[in-house]
N, C-alpha and C positions, 0 to 999 in steps of 0.2 A: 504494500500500500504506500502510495507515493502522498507524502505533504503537501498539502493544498500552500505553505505560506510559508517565510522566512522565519532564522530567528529573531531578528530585528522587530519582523511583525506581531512573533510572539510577544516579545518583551511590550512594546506599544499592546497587544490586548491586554496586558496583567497589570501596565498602567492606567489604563483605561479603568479596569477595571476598581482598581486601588481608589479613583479620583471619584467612582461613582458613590464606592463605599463612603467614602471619607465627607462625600458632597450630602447622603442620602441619611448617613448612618450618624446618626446624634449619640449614641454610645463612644465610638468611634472617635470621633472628634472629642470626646470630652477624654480620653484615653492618650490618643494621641499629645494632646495640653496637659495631662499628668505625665507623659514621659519624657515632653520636653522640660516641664519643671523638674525632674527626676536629673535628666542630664545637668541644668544647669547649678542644682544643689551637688551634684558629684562634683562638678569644676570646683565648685566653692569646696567643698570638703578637702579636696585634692585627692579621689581616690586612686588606690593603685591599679596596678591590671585586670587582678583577682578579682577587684569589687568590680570592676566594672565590664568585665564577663557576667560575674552576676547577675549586675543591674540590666546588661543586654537580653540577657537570656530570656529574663523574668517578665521583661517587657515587651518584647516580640512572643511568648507564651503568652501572654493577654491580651497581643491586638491580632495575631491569629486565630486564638480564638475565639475574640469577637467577630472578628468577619465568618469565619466558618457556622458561626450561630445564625448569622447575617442570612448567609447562604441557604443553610438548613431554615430558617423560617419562610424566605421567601419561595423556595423547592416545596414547601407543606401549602401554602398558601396559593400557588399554582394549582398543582395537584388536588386539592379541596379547598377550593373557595369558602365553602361554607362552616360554619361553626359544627365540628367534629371534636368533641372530649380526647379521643387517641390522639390529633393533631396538638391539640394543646397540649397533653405531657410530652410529645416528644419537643415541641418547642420549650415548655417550662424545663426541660432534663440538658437541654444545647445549653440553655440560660445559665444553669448550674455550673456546665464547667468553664464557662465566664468564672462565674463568680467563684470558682473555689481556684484558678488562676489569678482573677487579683488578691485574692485572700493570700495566699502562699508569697505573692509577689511583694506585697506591703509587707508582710512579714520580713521577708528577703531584706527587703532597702532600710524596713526598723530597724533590724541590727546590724545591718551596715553604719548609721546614719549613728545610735547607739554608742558604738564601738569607738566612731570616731570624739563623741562629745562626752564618752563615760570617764572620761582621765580629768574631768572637770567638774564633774559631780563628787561632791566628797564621799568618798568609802566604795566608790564603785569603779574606778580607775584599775586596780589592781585583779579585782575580780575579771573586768573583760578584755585587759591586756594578757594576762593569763590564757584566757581559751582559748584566743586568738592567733595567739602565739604559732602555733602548728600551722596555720595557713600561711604565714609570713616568710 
């Protein structure tokens, strides 16, 4: 089977496709402005490689899948226009792992963010310089 289209083309549909999310999808957008706040408090912390593999990881884990949530609703929503209970759990179940992605992912950037401002907090400097240590 021969391809109908470049990869050039490719990459222009998955743009395309990003700008419709981003233009359509108000989760999304509000996601994408917590990861840019995200980056620009890493600058300010000064973090190192580590954290900031992290903080990538964690964040491309939450706007993938928001969009793949994205996708899965409006796949249900094609498919059965109409108000269907199975349609709704499986959208309410996409919605979940949204959210137990940014749940995981704030935690992620807490003790990051933590770690860095805990040498400041009295009595707790030593505690999360300590665990930390091993990643260092």
């Amino acid at each position: 089977m021969k391809r109908s289209h470049s990869i050039y083309k490719s990459f222009c549909f998955a743009i395309k496709g990003f700008l419709i999310a981003l233009k359509e999808e108000r989760n999304l957008k509000i996601q994408i402005f917590v990861f840019l706040f995200l980056l620009f408090l890493g600058l300010l912390l000064k973090f190192r490689p580590y954290e900031w593999v992290m903080v990538l990881l964690s964040s491309s884990m939450v706007i993938v899948s928001e969009m793949i949530n994205s996708v899965i609703e409006r796949v249900m929503d094609f498919v059965k226009p109409e108000f269907d209970d199975r349609v709704g759990t499986i959208k309410d179940m996409s919605a979940a792992f949204v959210l137990i992605a940014c749940f995981f992912s704030v935690i992620i950037f807490l003790i990051l963010v933590f770690n860095r401002v805990s040498p400041y907090i009295v009595g707790l400097g030593k505690c999360f310089n300590y665990s930390f240590k091993v990643l260092t």
